[in-house]
N, C-alpha and C positions, 0 to 999 in steps of 0.2 A: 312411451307409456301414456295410458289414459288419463286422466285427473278430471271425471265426471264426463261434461262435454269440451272439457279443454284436450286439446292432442297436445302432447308432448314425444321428439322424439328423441330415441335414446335411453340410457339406462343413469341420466346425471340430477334425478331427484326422488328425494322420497314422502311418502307421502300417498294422499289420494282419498278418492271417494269411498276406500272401504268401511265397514261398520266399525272395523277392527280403528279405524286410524279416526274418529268423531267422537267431539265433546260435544254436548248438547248444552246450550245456554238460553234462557228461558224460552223454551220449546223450540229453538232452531236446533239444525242438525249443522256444528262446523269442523272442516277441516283442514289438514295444511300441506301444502308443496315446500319442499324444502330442499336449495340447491345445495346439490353436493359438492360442490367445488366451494362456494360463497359463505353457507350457510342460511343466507339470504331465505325466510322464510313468509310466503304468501296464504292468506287465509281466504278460505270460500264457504261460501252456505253451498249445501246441498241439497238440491232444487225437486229430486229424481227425476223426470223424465224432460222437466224446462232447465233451462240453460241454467249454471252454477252462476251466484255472483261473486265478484271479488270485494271482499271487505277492505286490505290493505295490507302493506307490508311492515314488517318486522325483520328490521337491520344488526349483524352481531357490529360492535359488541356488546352496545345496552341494551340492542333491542326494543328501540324505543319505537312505537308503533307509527303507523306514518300512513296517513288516511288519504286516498285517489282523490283529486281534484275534482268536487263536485259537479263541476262544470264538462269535464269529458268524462265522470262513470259516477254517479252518485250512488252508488253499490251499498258504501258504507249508510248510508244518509237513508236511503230506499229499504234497507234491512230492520233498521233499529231506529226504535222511536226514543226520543229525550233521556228518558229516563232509563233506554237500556245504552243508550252511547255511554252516559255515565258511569253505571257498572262492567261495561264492557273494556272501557278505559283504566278503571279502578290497577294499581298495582297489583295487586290480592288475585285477579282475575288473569293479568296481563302474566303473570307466574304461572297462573296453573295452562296458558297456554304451551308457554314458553315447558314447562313440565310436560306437556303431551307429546310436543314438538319434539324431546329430547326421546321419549321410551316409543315414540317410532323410528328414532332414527337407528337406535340401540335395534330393536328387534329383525330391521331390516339388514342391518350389518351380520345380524347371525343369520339369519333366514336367506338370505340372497349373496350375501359373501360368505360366508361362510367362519367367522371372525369367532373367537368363544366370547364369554358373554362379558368376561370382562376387557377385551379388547376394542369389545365394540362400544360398552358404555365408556371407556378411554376415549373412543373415536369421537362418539356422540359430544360428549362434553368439550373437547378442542374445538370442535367444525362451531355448536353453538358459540363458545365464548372469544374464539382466535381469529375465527374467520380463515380456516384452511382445514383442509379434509382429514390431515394425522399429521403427529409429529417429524419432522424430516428426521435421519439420521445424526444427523450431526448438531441435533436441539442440544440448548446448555442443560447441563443437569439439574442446577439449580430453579429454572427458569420453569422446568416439567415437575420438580417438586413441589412447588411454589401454586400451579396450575392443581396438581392433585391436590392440595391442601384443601386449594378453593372451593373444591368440586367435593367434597366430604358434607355428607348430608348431616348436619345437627338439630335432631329436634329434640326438644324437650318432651316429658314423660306426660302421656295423656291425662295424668290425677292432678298436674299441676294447676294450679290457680292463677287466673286473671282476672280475675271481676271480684272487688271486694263489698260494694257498699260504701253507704257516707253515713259518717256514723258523728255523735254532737252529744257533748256533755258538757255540763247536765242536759237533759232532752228537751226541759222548758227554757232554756235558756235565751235572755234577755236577744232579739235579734240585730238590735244598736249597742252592741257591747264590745268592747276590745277583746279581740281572741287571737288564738292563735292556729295556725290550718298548716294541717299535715297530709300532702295530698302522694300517693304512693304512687310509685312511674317505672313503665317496663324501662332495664336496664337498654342502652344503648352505647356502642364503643363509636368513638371520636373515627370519623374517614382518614387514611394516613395517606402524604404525597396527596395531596389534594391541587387538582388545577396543573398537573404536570408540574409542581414544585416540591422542595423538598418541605414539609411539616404538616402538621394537624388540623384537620377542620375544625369545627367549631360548635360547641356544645349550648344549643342557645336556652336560656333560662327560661322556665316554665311559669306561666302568671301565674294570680290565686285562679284561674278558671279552668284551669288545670291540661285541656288540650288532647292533641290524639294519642298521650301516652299515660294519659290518667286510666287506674285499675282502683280508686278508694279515693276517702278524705276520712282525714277525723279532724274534728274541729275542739279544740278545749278552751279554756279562760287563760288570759295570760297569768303565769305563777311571776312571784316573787325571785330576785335576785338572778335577771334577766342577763345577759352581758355578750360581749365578742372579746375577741384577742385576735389581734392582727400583730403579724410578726414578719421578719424576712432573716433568712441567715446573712450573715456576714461573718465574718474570720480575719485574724491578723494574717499577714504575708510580710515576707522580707525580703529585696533586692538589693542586695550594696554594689558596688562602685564595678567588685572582683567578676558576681557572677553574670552583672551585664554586661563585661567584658570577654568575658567566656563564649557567654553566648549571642554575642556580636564577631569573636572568632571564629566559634561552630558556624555560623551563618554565612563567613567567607571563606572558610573552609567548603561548605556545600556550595558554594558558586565557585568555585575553582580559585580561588582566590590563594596565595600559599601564606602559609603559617605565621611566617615573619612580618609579609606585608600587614598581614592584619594585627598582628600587636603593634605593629609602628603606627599604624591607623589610629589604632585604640590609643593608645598611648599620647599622639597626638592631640586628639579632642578633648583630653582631660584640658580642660582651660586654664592656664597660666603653672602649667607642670613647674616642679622644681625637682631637681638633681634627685632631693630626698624623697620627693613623691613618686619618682619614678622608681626610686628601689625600692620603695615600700609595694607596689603595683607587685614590680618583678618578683620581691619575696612572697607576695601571696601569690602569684602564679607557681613558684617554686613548692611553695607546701603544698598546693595542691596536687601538685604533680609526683611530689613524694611523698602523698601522706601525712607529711609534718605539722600540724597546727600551733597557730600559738606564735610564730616564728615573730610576726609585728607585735606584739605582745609583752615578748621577753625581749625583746633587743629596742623596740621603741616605746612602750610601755603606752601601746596607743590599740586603738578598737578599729575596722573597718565601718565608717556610718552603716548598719544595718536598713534603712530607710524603710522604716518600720510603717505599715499603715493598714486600717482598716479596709478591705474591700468584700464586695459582696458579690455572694455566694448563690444562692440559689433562694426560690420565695419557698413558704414555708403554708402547710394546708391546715385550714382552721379548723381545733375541733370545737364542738357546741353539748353540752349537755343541759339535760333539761328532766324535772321532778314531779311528778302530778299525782295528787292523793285521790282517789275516787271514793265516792262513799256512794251507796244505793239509796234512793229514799221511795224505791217501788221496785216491786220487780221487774217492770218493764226498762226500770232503769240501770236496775242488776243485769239483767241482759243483756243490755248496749256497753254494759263497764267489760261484759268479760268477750263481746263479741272486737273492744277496740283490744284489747289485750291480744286478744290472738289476731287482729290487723294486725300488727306493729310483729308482734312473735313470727307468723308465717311469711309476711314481705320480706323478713332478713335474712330468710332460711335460704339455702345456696338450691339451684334449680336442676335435679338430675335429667340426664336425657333419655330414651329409648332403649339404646342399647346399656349405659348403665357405663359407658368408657369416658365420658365426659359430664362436668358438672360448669352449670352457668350461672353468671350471676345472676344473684338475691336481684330483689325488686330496690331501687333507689328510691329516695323522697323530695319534694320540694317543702320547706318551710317557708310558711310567710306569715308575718303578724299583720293584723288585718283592725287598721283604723274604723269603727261603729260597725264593724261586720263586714265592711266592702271592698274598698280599693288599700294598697299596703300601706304602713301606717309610717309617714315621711321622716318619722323622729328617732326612728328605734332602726336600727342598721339591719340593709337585708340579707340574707342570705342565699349564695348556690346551691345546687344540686349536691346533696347529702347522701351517702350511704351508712344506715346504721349499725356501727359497730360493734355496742355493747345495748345491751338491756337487763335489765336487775326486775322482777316482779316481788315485791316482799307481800304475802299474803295477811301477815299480823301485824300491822302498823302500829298498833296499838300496843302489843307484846303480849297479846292474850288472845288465845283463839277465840270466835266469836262465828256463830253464822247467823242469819237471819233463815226463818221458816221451808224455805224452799230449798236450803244448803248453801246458799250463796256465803260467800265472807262479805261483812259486814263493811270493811274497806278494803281495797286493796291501794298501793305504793309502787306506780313504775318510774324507773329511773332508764335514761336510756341517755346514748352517746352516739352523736354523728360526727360525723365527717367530711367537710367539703371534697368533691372530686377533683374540682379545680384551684388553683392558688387566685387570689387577685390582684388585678391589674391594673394600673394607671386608666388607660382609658375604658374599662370598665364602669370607673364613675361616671362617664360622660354619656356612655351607652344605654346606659339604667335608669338611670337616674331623669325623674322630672321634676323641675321645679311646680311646689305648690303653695309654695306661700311666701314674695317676698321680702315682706317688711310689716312691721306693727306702728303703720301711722295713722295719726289722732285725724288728721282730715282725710277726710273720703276721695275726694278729688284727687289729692296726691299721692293716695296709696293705690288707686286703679288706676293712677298713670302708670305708678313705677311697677306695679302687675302686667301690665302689658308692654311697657321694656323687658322685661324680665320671659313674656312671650315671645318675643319679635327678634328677642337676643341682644337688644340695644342697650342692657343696662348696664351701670360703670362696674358693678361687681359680678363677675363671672363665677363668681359662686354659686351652685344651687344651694338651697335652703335644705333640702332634703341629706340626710347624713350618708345617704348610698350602702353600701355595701360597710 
């Protein structure tokens, strides 16, 4: 096959210079060669009548782009100036190649093999994400389910909302003032099996500057009767003497070990047995074995030590609620009351898709209380990543309807309840947390010593000052 002025031969890519197979990126004309065997996909400008250059390749399975060594083809470097390498690198961009990549490859599988459409977008999506041209016969089933799942296109409904505004109340409000900042964050789910291991990647905390998953802020005054609850489950358990012996049985039982040997075992290790404790052992192995309880009970009037004790269970996810009265004292400020009102109401609302078969989640929040406006405030415990649960709008705070001139209500009353997504952690503290303020001592000298022990990590108290989480 042709591919501009590259000869290719054979019939083992697809691809090429036609108009049909070209994304145009800021005024280039590019397209891609994609090996049918590998999936291995090459990208070129198209030159027309001068030689095509190669940009670089694009390896399954991340596909992570992978630029020609300047030094023997500076293709990539010769094509694009600064500011288009950037956007050409951008994720955003590196998808919609990887997107063209895939609906050539589909349409050549029907056009030239002859495949239906949906055989071939099955082929398409394998070759990109597997690195092999179709599934063998003899694929696990699960493993092909698993692949389809992935390959399920979910978009959300074009009405849907990302961009909210930063909104501050009151609007004149003091800008060295303790507040508090509710910054609203496209939901994202935790990477699973991460690093070829088994468990969860890691959900990293959002500053007050909110970052590339900020969609809003609302800023308010800190309210009254502020607070956390930090918990962890724990629960009674009991083991006495009989069912760790049981289940030190079951266990030489499952190593081949037979029956008797292993109660003589057991039986053994009780340390400094007597005659009467070994028939006490045997009669609870007896009731159990028949169903009979009670049997040490009624004939020795005695209890198995239950070895009763507290252990823990699983951590426990914090909720936070919080009350804010708004009153209007302009219209422009009645405005911004009922524009945070409906922040807060549409970021919680669950996110339809497209087709209308699936729904994703609401928009999550970061809270932070923010020391004179700025950095978080070291004395009032921080908070994770939130999704808001509940919200209450009471439009008569007062218990009397009331509007002001324009229609607005005169106050409104939200009450709202979040959620942490994550439970916290021991070294959580360590990870968050900055020391900012040592010590409150009278000589200068000694207290900007022990601030910078307290930098350096030298100081006797490895405590931060800061309450954390």
């Amino acid at each position: 096959m042709v591919f501009g002025n590259y000869n290719t031969s054979g019939d083992d890519y697809f691809g090429g210079d036609k108009d049909e197979n070209v994304i145009l990126f800021e005024g280039k004309s590019l397209y891609p060669v994609v090996d049918e065997q590998t999936g291995e996909t090459q990208w070129y400008e198209r030159k027309g009548i001068l030689r095509d250059i190669k940009l670089g390749t694009s390896k399954p399975p991340d596909y992570k782009f992978e630029i020609n060594d300047p030094a023997l083809d500076a293709g990539f470097f010769e094509v694009l100036n600064e500011e288009q390498r950037k956007k050409f690198l951008d994720p955003k961009f590196q998808k919609q190649l990887r997107d063209k990549s895939n609906e050539i490859i589909t349409r050549e599988n029907v056009e030239e093999k002859g495949q239906s459409p949906e055989e071939a977008q099955t082929n398409a999506n394998t070759l990109q994400q597997n690195n092999r041209g179709s599934q063998p016969p003899d694929a696990d089933v699960t493993e092909v389910a698993n692949e389809t799942l992935n390959d399920i296109s979910i978009k959300e409904n074009k009405k849907t909302r990302r961009s909210f505004g930063d909104f501050r109340y009151p609007i004149d409000m003091d800008p060295n003032q303790d507040v508090m900042k509710f910054t609203m964050l496209k939901y994202e789910t935790k990477d699973l099996m991460t690093g070829g291991t088994f468990g969860f990647g890691n959900r990293d905390r959002v500053g007050p500057e909110g970052g590339a998953r900020a969609t809003g802020t609302v800023v308010l005054p800190i309210q009254s009767g502020i607070k956390d609850q930090n918990s962890a489950d724990w629960g009674d358990s009991k083991l006495n003497a009989l069912e760790v012996a049981m289940a030190s049985a079951g266990l030489g039982l499952i190593g081949d070990q037979k029956e008797s040997d292993a109660m003589d075992k057991i039986l053994g290790a009780v340390s400094g047995n007597t005659a009467a404790s070994k028939e006490a052992i045997k009669q609870a192995f007896v009731g159990k074995a028949t169903n009979v309880t009670g049997l040490i009970k009624r004939t020795k009037g005695a209890a198995i030590n239950p070895n009763l004790e507290l252990l823990f269970n699983e951590p426990q996810l914090r909720p936070f609620s919080f009350s804010f009265k708004l009153s209007a004292r302009s219209k422009k400020e009645a405005q911004t009351i009922v524009k945070i009102i409906r922040f807060f109401k549409q970021g919680m609302a669950p996110i339809r898709t497209e087709s209308n078969l699936f729904l994703l989640a609401p928009h999550t929040f970061q809270i932070h209380y923010l020391l004179r406006g700025t950095g978080e405030h070291p004395f009032i415990g921080k908070i994770k990543e939130c999704a808001l649960t509940n919200m209450t709008t009471d439009y008569t705070p007062e218990n009397n309807y009331s509007t002001l001139k324009d229609g607005f209500m005169t106050s409104y009353t939200i009450t709202m309840e979040f959620k942490e997504l994550e439970p916290i952690f021991n070294d959580d503290y360590e990870t968050d947390t900055k020391q900012q303020f040592a010590s409150f001592r009278e000589d200068p000298e000694e207290n900007k010593k022990l601030q910078e022990d307290f930098a350096n990590g030298s100081a006797n108290d490895p405590l931060s000052a800061d309450i954390g989480f």
